[in-house]
MARRODO-881071 format. One line per 10 residues: number of its first residue (from 0); for each residue z, y, x of C-alpha. Coordinates in pm, 1 decimal, padded with zeros to 6 digits. Example, Ala and Ser with C-alpha at 12.3 -4.5 7.8 and 13.67 -1.06 7.14 Angstrom:
<recs>
0) 00780.0,-00450.0,01230.0 | 00714.0,-00106.0,01367.0 .
</recs>
This chain:
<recs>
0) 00950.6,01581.6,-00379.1 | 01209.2,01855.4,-00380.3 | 01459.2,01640.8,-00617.4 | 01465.3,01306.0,-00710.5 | 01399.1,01322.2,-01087.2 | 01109.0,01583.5,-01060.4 | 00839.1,01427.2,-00967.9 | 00522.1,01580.5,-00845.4 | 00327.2,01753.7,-01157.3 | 00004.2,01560.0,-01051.0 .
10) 00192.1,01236.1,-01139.4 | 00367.1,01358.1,-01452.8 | 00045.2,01533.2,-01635.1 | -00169.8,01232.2,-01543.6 | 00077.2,00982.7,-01646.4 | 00050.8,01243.2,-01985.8 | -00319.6,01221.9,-02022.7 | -00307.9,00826.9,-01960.4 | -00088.3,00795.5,-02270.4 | -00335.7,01024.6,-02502.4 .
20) -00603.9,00766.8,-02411.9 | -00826.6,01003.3,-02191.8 | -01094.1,00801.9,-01998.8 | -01142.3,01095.3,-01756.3 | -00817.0,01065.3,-01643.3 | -00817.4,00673.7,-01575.9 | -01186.1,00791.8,-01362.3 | -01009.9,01030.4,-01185.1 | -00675.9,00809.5,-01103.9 | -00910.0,00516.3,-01019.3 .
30) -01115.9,00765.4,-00763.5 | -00777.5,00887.5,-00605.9 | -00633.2,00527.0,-00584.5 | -00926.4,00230.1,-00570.1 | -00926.2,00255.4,-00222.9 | -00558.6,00184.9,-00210.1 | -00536.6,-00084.5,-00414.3 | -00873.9,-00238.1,-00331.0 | -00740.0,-00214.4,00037.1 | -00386.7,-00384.8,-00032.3 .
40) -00479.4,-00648.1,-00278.2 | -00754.9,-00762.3,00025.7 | -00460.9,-00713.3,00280.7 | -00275.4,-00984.0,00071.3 | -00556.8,-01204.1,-00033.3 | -00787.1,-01224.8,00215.0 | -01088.6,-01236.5,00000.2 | -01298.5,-00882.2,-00094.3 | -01361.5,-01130.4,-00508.7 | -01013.8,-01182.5,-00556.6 .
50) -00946.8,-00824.6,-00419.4 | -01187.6,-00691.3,-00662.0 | -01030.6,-00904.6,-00954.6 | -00686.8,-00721.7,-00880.8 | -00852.4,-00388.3,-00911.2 | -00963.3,-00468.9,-01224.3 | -00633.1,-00578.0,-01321.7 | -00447.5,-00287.4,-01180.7 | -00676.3,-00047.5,-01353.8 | -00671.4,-00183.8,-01686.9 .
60) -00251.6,-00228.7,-01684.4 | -00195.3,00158.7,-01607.6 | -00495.7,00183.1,-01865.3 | -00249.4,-00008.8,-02172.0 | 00066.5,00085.3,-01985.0 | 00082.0,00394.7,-01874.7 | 00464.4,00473.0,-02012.1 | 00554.1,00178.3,-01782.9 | 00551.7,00396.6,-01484.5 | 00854.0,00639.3,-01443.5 .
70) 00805.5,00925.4,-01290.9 | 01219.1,00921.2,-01219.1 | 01159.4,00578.5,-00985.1 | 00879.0,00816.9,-00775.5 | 00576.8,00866.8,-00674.1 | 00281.9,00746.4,-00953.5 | 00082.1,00655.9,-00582.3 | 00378.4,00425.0,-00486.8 | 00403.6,00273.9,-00847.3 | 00040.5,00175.2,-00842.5 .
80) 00088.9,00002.3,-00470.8 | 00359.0,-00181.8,-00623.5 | 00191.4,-00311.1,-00908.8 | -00080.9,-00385.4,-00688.5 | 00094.5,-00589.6,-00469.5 | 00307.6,-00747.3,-00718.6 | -00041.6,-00886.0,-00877.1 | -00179.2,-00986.3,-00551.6 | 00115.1,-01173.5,-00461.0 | 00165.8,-01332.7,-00819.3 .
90) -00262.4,-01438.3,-00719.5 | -00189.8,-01573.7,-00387.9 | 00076.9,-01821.0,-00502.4 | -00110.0,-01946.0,-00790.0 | -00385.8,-02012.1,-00551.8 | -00219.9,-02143.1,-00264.3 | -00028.7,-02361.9,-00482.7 | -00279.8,-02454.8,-00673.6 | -00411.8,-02525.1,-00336.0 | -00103.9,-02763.5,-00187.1 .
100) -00158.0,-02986.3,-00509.9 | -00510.6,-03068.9,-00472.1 | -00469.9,-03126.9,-00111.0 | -00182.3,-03309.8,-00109.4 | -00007.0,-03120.6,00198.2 | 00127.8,-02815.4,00295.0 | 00475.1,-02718.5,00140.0 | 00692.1,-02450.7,-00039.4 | 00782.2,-02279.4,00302.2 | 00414.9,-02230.5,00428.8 .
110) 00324.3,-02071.2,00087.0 | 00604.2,-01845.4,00126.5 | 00545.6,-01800.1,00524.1 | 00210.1,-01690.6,00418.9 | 00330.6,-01468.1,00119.6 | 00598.6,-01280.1,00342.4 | 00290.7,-01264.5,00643.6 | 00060.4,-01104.6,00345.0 | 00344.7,-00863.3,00234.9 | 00416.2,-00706.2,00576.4 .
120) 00034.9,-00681.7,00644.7 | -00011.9,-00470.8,00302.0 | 00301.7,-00261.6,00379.9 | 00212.4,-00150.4,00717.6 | -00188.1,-00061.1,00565.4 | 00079.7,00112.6,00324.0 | 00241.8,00277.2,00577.7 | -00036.6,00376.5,00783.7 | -00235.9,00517.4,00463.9 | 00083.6,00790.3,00360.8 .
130) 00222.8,00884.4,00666.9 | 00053.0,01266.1,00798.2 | -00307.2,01289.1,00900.7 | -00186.4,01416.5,01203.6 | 00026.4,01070.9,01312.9 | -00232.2,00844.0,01139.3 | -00526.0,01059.7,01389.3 | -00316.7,00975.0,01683.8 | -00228.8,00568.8,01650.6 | -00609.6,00556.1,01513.2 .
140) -00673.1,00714.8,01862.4 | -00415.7,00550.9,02080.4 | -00435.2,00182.6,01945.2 | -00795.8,00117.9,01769.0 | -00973.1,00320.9,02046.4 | -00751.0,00229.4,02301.7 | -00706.0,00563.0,02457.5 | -00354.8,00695.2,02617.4 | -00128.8,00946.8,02517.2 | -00287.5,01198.0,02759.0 .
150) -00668.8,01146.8,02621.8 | -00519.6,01120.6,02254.2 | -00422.1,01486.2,02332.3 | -00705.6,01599.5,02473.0 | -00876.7,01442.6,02185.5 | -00617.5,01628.6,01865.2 | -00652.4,01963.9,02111.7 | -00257.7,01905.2,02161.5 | -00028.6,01925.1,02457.6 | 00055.3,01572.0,02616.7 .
160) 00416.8,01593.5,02501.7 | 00306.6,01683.1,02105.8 | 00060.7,01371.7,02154.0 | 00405.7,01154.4,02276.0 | 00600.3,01266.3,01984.1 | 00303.1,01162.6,01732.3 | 00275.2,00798.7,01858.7 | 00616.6,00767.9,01861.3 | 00693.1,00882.7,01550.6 | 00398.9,00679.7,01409.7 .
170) 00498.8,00377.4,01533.2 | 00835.5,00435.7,01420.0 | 00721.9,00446.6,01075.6 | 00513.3,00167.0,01152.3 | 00790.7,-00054.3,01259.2 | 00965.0,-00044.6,00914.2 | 00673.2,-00261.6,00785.0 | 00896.7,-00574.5,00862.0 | 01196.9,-00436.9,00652.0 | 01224.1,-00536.3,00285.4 .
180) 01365.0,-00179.8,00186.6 | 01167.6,00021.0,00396.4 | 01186.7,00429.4,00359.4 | 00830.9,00572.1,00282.6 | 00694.2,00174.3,00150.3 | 00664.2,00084.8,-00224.4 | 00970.4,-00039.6,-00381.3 | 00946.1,-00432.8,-00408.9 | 00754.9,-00472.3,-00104.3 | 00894.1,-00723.5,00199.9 .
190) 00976.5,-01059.8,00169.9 | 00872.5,-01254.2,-00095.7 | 00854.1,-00995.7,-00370.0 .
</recs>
């Protein structure tokens, strides 16, 4: 975004064609962003039902709402992770508390152990979703494949020292997953939101 009160015209004529009630537009938001929020509500949750209920939920609030995203606060993508995990979260306490009162056990500061666990867990999925392909390729390569920093190169078709810099930087981004106002995350996301 080249200044802070313009956003990006994707956002802005969507966020346009959501308030003239076009259902092509909610199709074509919900196949840029299901994934997204499908992914972080299951991230919080743990369970692919209750995931799939706050999809629904997501989807139909932009669908009545869509003036309650401003395009000054940023990104319509980051909006729509918030909401997503603000949902989940507000789902895993009723649960979990719902929980603690049948059983009898468990207290306040597990549910909110387990809420701030949940949180950090969707934020780094955040994280690792919008940072460059190019970072993204080389933790993928370095951590799930468990290759080093001089087969991650050979694998991108980069020297050993650009490979370095990726992982580094990646992880770097990565490591802001634990702090409440973390650049690049969605606004509201850390602690117990």
């Amino acid at each position: 975004m080249a200044k802070k009160d313009a956003p990006p015209r994707w956002d802005r004529k969507m966020q346009q064609r959501l308030a003239r009630g076009e259902a092509a537009a909610l199709g074509e938001l919900y196949d840029r962003f299901a994934s997204l929020v499908h992914g972080l509500a299951h991230r919080v949750l743990g369970d692919e039902r209750a995931a799939d209920g706050i999809t629904r939920e997501v989807f139909t609030h932009v669908w009545e709402h869509p003036d309650a995203y401003d395009p000054k606060q940023g990104p319509l993508r980051t909006w729509v992770a918030t909401l997503t995990h603000r949902l989940a979260v507000q789902r895993l306490r009723a649960t979990e508390t719902a929980a603690l009162t049948r059983e009898g056990h468990g207290t306040a500061e597990d549910l909110e152990r387990k809420v701030r666990h949940a949180s950090v867990a969707a934020r780094a999925d955040y994280i690792v979703q919008s940072m460059p392909a190019p970072l993204r390729a080389a933790l993928e390569l370095a951590y799930f494949q468990r290759r080093d920093y001089r087969q991650t190169a050979a694998d991108l078709g980069v020297t050993e020292d650009e490979a370095r810099r990726r992982l580094r930087l990646g992880l770097q981004l990565l490591s802001t997953a634990h702090d409440a106002g973390a650049p690049g995350a969605p606004p509201g996301y850390g602690g117990a939101a």
